[in-house]
C-alpha positions in Angstrom: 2.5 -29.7 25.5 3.6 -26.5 26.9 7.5 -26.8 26.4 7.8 -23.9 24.3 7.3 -22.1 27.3 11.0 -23.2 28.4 12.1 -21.8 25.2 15.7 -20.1 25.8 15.8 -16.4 23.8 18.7 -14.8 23.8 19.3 -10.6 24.3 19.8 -10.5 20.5 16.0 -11.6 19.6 14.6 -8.9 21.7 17.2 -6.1 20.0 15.8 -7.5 16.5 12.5 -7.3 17.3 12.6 -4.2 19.2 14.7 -2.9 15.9 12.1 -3.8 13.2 9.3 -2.4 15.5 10.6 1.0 15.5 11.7 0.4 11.6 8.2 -0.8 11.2 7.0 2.6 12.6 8.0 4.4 9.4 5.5 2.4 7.4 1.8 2.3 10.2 0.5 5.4 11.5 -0.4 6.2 15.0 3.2 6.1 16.7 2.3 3.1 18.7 4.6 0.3 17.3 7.5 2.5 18.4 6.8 1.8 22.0 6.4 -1.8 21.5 10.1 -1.7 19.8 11.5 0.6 22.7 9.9 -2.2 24.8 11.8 -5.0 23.3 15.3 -3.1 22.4 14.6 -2.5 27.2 14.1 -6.1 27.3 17.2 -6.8 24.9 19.6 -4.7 27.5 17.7 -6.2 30.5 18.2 -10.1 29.3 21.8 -9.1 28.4 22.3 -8.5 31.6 20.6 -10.8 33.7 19.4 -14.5 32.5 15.7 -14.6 33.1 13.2 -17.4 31.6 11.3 -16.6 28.6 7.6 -16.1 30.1 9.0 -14.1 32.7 10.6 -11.7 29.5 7.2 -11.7 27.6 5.3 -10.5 30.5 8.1 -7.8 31.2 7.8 -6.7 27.8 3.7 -6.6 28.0 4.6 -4.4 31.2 7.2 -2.4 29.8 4.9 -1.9 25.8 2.1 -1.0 28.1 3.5 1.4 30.4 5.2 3.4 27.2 2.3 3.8 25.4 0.4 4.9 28.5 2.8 7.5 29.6 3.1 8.8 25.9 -0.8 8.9 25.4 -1.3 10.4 29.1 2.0 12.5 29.3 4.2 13.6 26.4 1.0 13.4 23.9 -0.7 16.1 25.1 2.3 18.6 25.9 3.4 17.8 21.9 3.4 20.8 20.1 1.6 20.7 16.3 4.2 22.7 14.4 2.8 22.3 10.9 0.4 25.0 9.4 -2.4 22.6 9.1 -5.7 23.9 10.5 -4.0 27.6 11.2 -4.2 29.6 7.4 -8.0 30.9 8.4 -6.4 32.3 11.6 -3.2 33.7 9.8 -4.7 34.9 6.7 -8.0 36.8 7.7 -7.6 40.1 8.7 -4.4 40.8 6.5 -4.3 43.5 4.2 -2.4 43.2 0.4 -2.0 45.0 -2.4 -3.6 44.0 -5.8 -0.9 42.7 -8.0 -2.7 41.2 -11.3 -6.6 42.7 -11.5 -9.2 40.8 -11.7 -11.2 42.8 -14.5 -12.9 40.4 -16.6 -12.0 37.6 -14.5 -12.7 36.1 -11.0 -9.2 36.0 -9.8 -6.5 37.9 -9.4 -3.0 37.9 -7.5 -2.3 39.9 -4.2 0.8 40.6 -2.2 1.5 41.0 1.5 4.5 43.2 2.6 5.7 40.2 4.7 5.2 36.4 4.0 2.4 35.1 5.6 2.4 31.2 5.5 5.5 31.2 3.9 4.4 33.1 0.8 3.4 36.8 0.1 1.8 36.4 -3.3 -1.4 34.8 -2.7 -4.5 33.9 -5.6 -7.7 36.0 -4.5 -11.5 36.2 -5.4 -13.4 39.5 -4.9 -16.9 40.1 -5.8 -16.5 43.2 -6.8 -13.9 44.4 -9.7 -10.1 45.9 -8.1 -7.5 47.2 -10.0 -3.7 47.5 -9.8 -2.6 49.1 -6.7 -6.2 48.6 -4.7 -5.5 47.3 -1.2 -7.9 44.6 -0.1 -8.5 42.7 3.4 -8.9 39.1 3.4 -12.2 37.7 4.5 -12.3 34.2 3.9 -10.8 31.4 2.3 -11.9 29.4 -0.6 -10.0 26.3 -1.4 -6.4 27.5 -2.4 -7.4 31.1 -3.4 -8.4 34.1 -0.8 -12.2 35.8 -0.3 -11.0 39.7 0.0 -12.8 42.9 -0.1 -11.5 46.4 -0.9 -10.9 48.8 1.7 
């Protein structure tokens, strides 16, 4: 009844698995399955080197997936630096002075330029309340969707 318990899996199983888990990572979010494949690619090196029966390598494994994700979610995690941009315009853009490029005189947009690329661009889409011509230097003061709140100074 239990026999496949005495099932005989050799180090090339575990170096499979442990290689479509961390494939499999490309395609599920949350940078967990990754662990699970470092787990079995361990377990692949470990039963290459010394011949241990199979229930013994599945609770190793279970150990070894556990321990990973653990030390990631308690240790590395937190010290990962976010280097996108996401979250960080309001902070980077409010405050900065432009100049008026393209007025917004009869409409309720115009374009704006920085002297140095903030974001990654230094033409920017603003809205102002109030009319500005060419030339006008304006602060920002909020953001609306993909275009800038400014005032002029």
């Amino acid at each position: 009844m239990l026999d496949w318990l005495n099932l005989h899996i050799a180090y090339w199983h575990w170096l499979v698995l442990g290689l479509l888990l961390v494939t499999a990572e490309i395609f599920v979010s949350g940078f967990v399955l990754f662990w699970f494949g470092l787990a079995a690619l361990l377990m692949g090196i470990l039963t290459l080197a010394v011949d241990l029966p199979f229930t013994l390598q599945l609770i190793l494994w279970a150990f070894a997936s556990v321990a990973f994700v653990v030390i990631w979610v308690k240790s590395i995690k937190p010290r990962w630096k976010d280097r996108t941009t996401a979250g960080m315009a309001f902070e980077a853009l409010v405050g900065q002075v432009g100049l008026v490029l393209e007025s917004n005189a009869g409409r309720s947009r115009g374009r704006l330029k920085f002297p140095a690329p903030i974001l990654g661009e230094d033409e920017w889409i603003f809205i102002c309340t109030e009319e500005v011509a060419i030339g006008d230097r304006v602060r920002v003061t909020d953001i609306s969707g993909n275009a800038l709140m400014v005032s002029r100074l």
